[in-house]
PAZAPA-4460 file (N, C-alpha, C; in steps of 0.05 Angstrom, whole numbers, plus 32768, in hexadecimal, padded with zeros to 4 digits):
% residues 108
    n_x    n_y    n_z   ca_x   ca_y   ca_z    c_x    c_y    c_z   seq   type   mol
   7B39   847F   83B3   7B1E   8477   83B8   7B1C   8467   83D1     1      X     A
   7B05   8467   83E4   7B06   8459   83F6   7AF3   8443   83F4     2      X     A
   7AED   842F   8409   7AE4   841A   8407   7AC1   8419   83F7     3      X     A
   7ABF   8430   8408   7A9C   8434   8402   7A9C   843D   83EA     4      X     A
   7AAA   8450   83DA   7AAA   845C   83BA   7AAA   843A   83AD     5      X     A
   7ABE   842D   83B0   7AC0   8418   8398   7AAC   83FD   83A1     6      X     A
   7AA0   8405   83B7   7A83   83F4   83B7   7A6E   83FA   83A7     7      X     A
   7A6D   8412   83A7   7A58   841B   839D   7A5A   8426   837B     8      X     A
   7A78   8420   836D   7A76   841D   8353   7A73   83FF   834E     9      X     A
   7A6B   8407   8338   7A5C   83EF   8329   7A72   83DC   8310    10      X     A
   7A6D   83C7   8318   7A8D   83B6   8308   7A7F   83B3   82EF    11      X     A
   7A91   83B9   82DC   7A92   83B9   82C6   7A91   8398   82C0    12      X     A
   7A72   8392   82A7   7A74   837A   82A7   7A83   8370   8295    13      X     A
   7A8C   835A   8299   7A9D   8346   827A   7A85   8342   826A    14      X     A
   7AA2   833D   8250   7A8D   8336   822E   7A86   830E   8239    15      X     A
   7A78   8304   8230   7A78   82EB   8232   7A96   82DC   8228    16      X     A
   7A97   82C3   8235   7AAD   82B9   8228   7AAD   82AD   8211    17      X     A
   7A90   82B4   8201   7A94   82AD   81E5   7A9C   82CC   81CE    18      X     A
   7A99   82E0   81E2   7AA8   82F7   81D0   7ABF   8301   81C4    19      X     A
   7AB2   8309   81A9   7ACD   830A   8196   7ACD   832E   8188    20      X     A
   7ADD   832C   8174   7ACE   8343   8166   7AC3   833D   814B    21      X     A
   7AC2   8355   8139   7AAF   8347   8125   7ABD   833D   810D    22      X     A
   7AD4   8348   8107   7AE2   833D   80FA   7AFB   8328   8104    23      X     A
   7AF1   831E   8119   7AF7   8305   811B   7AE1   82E8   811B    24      X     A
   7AC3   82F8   8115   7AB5   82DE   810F   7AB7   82D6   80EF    25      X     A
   7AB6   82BA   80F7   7ABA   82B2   80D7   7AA2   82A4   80C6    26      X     A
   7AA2   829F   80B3   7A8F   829F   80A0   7A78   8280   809F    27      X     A
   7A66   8289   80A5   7A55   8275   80B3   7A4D   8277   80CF    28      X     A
   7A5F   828C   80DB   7A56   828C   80F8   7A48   82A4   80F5    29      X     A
   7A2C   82A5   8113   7A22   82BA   8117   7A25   82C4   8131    30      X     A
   7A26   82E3   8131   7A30   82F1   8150   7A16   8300   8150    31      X     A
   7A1C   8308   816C   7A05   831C   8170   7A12   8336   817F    32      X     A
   7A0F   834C   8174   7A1E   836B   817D   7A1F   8371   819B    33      X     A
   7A34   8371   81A7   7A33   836F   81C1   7A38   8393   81D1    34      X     A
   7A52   839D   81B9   7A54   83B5   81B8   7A61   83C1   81A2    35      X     A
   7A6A   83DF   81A4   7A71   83E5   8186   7A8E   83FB   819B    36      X     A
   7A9C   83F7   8195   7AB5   840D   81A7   7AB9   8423   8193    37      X     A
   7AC8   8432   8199   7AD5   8446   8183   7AEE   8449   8196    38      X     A
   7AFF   8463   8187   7B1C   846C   8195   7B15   848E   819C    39      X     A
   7AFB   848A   819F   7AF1   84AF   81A8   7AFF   84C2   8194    40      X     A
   7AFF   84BB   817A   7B11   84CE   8167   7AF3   84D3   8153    41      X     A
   7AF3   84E8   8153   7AD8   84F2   813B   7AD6   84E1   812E    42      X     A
   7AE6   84D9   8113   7AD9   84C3   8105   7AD6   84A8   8111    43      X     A
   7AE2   849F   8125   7AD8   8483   8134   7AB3   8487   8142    44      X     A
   7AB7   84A3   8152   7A97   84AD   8157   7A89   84B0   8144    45      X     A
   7A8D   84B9   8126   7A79   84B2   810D   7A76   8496   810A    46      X     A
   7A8D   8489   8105   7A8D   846C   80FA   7A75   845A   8114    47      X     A
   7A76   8464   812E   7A67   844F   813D   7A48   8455   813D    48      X     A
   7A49   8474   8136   7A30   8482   8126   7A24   8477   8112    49      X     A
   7A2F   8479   80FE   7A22   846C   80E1   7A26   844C   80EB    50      X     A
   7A2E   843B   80F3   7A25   8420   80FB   7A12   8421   810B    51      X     A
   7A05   842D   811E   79E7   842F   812C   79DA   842E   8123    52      X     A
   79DF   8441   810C   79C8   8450   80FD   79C1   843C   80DE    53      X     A
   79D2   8423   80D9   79D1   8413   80C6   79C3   83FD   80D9    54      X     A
   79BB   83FD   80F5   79B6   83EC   8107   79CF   83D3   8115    55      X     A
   79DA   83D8   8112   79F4   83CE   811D   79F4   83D9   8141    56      X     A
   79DD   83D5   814C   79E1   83D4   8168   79DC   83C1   8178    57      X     A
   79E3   83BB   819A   79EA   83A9   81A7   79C8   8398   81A4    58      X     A
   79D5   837D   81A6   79BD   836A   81A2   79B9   8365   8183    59      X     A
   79C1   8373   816E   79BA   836A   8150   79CA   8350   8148    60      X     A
   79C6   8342   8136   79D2   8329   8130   79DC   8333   8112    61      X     A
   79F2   8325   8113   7A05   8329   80FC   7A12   8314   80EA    62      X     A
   7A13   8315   80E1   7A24   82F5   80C9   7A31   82FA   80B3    63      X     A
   7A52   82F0   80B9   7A5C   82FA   80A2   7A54   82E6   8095    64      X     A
   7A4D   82F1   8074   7A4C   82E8   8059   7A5F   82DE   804A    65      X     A
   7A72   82F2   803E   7A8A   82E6   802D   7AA7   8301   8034    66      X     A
   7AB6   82F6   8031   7ACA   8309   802F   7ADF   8307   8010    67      X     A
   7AEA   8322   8019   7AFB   8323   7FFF   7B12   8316   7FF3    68      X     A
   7B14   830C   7FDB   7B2B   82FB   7FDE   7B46   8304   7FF1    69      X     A
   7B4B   8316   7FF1   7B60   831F   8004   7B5C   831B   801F    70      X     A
   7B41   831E   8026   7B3A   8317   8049   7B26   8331   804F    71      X     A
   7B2D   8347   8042   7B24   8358   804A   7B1F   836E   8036    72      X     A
   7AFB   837B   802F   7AE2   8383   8042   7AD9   835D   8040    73      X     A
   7AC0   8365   805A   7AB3   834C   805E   7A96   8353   805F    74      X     A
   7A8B   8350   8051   7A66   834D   804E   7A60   833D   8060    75      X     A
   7A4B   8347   8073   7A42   8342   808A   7A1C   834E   8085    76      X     A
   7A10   8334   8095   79F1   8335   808D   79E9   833C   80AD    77      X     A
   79E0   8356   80A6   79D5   836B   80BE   79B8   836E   80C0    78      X     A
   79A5   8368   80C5   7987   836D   80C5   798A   8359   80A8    79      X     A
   7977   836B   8097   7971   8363   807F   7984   836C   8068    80      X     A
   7993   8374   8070   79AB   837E   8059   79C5   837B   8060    81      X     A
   79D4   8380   8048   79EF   8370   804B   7A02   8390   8052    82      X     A
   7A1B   8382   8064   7A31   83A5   806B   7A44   8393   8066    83      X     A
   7A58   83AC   8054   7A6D   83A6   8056   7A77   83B6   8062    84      X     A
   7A92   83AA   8076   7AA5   83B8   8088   7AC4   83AF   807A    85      X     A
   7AD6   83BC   808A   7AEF   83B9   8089   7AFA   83A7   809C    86      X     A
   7B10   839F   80A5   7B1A   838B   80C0   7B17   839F   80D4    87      X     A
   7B21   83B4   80D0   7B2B   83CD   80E2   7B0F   83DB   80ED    88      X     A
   7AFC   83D5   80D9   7ADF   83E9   80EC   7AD4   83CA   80F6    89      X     A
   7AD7   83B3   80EF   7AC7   839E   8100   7AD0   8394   810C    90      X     A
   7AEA   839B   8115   7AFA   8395   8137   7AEE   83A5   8141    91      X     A
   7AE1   83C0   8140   7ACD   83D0   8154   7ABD   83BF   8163    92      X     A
   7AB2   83AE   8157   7A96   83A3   8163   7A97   8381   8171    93      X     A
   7A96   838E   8185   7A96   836C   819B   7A7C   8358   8190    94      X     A
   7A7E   8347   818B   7A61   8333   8185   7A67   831F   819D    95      X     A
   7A4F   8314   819E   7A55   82F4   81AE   7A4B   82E0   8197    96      X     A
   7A54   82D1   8196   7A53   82B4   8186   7A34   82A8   8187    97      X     A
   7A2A   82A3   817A   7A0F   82A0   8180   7A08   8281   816F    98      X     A
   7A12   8283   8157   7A0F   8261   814F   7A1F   8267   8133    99      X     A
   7A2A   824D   812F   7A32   8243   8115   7A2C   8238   8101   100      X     A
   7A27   8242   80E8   7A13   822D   80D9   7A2E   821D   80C4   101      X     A
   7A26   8202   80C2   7A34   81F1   80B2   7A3C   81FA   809C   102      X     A
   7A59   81FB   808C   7A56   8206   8073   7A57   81E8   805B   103      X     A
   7A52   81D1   8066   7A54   81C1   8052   7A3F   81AA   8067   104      X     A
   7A35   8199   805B   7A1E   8180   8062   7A2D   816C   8071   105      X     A
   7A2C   8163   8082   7A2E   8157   809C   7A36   813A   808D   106      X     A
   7A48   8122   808E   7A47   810B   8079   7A38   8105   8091   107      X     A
   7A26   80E7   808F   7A1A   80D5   809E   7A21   80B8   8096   108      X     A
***
C-alpha cells in the first residue's frame, strides 16, 4: 500500500478504557453493549442473530443479576427481561462500564 491508500483508510476506533466483556462484568455493575463479535462459524452468525433479535444490540444496557452457584449461566437484565447466557456466549459481547450499584448500605 502506498502513502495515499493508508491515508485515506479509516483507523479503526478503540473500545474505551473502561471496556470489558460481558462475562466479565460483575454483579451489581451495569455495562452498556458496545459490540457483539462472533468466529464467522454458522452457529456464532446465529448466536449474534438471536441476541439482536432478543435486543442485545450496541448501546443497550445490561446488568448481571445472579449467577450460578458454580459461576456459570449468569442472568443478566436486558430491556425489561431477564437472559440467561453461558461464560462462552458473553465473552462475545464488549460492554463499557457504565455504573455500579452498591450491593450492601454505605456505614456512616
Amino acid at each position: 500500500m502506498t502513502r495515499m491508500h493508508r491515508a485515506q483508510e479509516k483507523p479503526e476506533r478503540p473500545h474505551p478504557t473502561d471496556a470489558t466483556t460481558l462475562d466479565r462484568l460483575g454483579v451489581g455493575q451495569t455495562g452498556r453493549v458496545l459490540a457483539i463479535s462472533s468466529d464467522h462459524s454458522e452457529p456464532g452468525r446465529r448466536l449474534v442473530e438471536r441476541l439482536g433479535a432478543l435486543g442485545l444490540v450496541p448501546g443497550t444496557a445490561i446488568r448481571p443479576l445472579r449467577r450460578a452457584p458454580l459461576g456459570d449461566p449468569v442472568v443478566y437484565r436486558v430491556c425489561d427481561f431477564d437472559l440467561c447466557l453461558r461464560a462462552a456466549q458473553a465473552a462475545l459481547v464488549t460492554v463499557s462500564i457504565t455504573a455500579a450499584i452498591p450491593t450492601r448500605p454505605v456505614d456512616r
